[in-house]
Backbone as CSV, one residue per row, in Angstrom:
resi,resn,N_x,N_y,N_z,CA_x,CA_y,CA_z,C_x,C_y,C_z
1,UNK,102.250,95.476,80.887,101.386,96.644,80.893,101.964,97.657,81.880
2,UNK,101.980,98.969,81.685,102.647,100.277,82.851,101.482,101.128,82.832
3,UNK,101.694,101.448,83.956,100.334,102.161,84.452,101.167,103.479,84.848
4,UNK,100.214,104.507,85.099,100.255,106.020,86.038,99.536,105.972,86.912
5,UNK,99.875,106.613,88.125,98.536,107.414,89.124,98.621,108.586,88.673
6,UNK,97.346,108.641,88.743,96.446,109.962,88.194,96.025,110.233,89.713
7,UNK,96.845,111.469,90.202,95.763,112.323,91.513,95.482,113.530,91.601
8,UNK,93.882,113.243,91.878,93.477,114.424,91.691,92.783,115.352,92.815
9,UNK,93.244,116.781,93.384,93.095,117.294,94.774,92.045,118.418,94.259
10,UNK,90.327,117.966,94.833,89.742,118.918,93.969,88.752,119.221,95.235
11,UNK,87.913,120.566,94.799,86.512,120.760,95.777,85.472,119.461,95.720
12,UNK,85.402,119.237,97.113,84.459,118.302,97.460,83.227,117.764,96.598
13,UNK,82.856,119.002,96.261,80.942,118.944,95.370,81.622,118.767,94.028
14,UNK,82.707,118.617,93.590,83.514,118.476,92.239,83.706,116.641,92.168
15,UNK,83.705,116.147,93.125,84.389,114.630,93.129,83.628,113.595,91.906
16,UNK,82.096,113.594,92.700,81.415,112.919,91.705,81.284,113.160,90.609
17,UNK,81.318,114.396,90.050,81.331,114.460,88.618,82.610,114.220,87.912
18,UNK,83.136,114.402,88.592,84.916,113.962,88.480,85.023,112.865,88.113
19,UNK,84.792,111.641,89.286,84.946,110.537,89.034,84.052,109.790,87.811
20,UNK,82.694,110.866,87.494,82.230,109.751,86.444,83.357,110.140,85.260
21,UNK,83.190,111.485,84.894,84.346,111.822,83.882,85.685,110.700,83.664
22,UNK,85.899,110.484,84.842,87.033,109.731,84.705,86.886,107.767,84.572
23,UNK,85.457,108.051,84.648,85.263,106.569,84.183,84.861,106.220,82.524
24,UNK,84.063,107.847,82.393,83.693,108.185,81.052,85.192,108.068,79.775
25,UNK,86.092,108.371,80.418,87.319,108.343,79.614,88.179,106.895,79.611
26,UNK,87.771,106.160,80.508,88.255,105.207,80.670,88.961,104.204,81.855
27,UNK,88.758,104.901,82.682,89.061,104.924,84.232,88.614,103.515,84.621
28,UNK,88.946,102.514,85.489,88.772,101.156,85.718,88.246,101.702,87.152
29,UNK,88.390,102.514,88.176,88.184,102.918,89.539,88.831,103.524,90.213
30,UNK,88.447,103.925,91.182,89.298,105.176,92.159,89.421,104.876,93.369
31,UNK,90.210,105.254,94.274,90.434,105.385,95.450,90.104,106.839,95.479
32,UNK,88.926,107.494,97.039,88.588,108.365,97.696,89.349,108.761,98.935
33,UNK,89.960,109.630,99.105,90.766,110.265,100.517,89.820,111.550,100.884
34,UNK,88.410,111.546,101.894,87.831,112.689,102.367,89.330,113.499,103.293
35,UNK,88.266,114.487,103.367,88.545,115.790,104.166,89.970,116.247,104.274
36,UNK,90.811,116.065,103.121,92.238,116.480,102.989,91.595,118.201,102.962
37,UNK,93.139,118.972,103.237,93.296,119.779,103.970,94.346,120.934,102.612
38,UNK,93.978,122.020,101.832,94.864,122.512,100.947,95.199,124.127,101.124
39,UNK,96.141,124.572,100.656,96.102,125.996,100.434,97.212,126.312,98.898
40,UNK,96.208,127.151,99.195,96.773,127.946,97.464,97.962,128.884,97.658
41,UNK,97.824,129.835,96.713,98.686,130.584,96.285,98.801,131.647,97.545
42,UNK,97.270,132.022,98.044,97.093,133.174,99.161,95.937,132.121,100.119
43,UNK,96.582,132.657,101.475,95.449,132.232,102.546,94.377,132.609,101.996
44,UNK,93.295,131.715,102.429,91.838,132.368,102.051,91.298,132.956,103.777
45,UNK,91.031,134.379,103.765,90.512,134.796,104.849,89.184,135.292,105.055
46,UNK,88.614,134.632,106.011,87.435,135.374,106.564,86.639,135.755,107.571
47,UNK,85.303,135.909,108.530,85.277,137.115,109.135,86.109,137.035,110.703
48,UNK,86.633,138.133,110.588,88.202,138.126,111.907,89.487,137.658,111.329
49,UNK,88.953,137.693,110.414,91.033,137.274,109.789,90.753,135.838,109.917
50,UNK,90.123,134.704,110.483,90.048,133.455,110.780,90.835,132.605,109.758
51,UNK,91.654,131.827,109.068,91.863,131.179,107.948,90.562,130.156,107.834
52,UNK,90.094,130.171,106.516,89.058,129.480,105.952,89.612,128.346,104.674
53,UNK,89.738,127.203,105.353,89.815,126.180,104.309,88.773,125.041,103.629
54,UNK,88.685,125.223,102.615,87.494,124.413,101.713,87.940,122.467,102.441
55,UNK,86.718,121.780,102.440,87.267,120.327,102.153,87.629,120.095,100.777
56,UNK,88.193,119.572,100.857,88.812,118.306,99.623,89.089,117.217,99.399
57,UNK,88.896,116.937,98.242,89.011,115.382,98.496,90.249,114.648,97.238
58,UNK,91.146,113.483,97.576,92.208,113.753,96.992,91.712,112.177,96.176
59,UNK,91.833,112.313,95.277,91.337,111.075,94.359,92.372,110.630,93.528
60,UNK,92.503,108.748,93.658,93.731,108.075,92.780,92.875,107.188,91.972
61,UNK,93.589,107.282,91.024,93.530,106.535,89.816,94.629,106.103,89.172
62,UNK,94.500,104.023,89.147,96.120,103.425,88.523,95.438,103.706,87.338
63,UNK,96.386,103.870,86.397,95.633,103.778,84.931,96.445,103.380,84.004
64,UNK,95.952,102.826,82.800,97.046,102.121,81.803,97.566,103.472,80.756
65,UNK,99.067,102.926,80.643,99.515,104.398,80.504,98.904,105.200,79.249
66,UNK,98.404,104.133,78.104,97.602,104.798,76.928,96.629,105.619,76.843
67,UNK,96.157,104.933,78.566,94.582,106.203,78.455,94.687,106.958,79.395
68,UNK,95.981,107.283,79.941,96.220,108.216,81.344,96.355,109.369,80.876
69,UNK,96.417,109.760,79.546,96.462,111.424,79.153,94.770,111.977,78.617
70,UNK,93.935,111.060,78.442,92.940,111.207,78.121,91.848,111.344,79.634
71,UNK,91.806,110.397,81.300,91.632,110.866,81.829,91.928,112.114,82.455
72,UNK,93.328,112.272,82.618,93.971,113.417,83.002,92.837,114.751,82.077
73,UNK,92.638,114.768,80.991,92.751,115.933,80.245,90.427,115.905,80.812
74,UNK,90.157,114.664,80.703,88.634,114.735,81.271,88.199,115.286,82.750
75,UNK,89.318,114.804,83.700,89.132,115.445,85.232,89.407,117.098,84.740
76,UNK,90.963,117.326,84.238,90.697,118.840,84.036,89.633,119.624,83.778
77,UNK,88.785,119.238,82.457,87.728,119.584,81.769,86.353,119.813,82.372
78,UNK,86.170,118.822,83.395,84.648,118.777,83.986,85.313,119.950,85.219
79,UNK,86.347,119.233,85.959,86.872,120.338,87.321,87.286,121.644,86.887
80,UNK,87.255,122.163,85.716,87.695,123.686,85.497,88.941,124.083,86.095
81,UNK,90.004,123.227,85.904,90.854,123.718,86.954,91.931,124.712,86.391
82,UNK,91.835,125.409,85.276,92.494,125.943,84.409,91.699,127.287,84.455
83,UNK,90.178,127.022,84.666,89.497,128.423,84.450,89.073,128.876,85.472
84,UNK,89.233,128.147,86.653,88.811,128.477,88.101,89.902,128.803,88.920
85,UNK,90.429,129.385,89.947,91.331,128.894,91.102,90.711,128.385,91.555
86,UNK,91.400,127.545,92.178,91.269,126.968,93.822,90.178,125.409,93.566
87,UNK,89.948,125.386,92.169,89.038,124.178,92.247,89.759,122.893,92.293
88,UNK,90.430,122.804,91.663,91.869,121.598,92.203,92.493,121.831,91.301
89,UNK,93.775,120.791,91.225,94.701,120.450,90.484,94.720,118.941,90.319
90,UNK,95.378,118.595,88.874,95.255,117.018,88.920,96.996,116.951,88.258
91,UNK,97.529,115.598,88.307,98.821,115.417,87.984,98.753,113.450,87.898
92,UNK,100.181,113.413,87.104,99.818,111.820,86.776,101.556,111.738,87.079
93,UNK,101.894,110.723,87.251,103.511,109.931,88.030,103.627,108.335,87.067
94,UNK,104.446,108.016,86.633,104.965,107.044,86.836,104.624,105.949,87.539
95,UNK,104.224,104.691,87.217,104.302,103.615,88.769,104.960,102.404,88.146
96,UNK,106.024,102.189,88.996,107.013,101.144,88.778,106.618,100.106,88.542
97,UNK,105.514,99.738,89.373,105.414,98.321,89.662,103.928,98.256,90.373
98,UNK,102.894,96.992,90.303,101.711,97.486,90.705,101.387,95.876,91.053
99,UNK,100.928,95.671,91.986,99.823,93.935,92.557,98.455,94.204,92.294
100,UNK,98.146,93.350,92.666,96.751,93.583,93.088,95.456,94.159,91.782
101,UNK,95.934,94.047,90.590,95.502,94.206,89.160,95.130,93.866,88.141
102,UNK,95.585,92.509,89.066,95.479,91.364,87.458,93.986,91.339,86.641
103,UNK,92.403,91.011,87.583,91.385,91.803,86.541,91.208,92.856,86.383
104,UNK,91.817,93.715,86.235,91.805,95.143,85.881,92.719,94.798,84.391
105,UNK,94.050,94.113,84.473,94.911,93.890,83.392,93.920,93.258,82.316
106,UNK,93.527,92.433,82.783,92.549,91.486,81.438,91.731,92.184,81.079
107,UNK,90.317,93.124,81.785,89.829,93.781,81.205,90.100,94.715,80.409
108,UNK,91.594,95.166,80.585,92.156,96.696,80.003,92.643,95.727,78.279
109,UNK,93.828,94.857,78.794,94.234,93.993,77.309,93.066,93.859,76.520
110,UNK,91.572,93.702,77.200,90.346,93.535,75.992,90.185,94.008,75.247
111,UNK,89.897,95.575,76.324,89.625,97.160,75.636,90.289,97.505,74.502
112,UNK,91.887,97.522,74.657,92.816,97.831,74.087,93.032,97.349,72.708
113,UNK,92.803,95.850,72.639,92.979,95.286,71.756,91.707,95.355,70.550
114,UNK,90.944,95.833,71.094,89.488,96.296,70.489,89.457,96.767,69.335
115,UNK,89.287,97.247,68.233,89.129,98.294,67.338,88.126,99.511,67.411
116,UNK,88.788,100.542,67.444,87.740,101.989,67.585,86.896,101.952,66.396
């Protein structure tokens, strides 16, 4: 079985709906990273020139590689990140090699083998 991480760097009040989306599509679970730190395209400034940065929160997901284009395309969808700036970005990698999975593997071989 080959998996992707799916991570996704989005506004804070965006996570939870995020993450159900991404369970809704097929998602086995996530790893949460609070209060990461981002900037865009332009500083965001405000009052005194101060730089103003949003929290964020950076969210992983291993995923089996069949259904890693279908979460990917559900985090986009709920996070607007195409019709918003600055609400996040999500991206998916390759993963060589993975431990620590094996009931995640059996439950996924179930799914998979399932008929739609």
């Amino acid at each position: 079985m080959r998996f992707k991480l799916i991570v996704a760097m989005v506004e804070d009040e965006l996570s939870d709906n995020i993450l159900q989306a991404a369970r809704d599509a097929g998602a086995t679970g996530a790893t949460v990273i609070n209060n990461a730190r981002g900037e865009g395209l332009k500083k965001a400034r405000g009052i005194f020139g101060m730089e103003i940065t949003a929290q964020r929160d950076v969210l992983l997901f291993l995923a089996e590689e069949h259904i890693s284009r279908q979460i990917l395309e559900a985090i986009q969808r709920v996070g607007k990140f195409d019709e918003t700036p600055g609400t996040g970005i999500a991206f998916q990698i390759d993963v060589e090699d993975a431990v620590g999975v094996k009931h995640q593997i059996k439950s996924l071989s179930e799914s998979l083998t399932q008929p739609l």
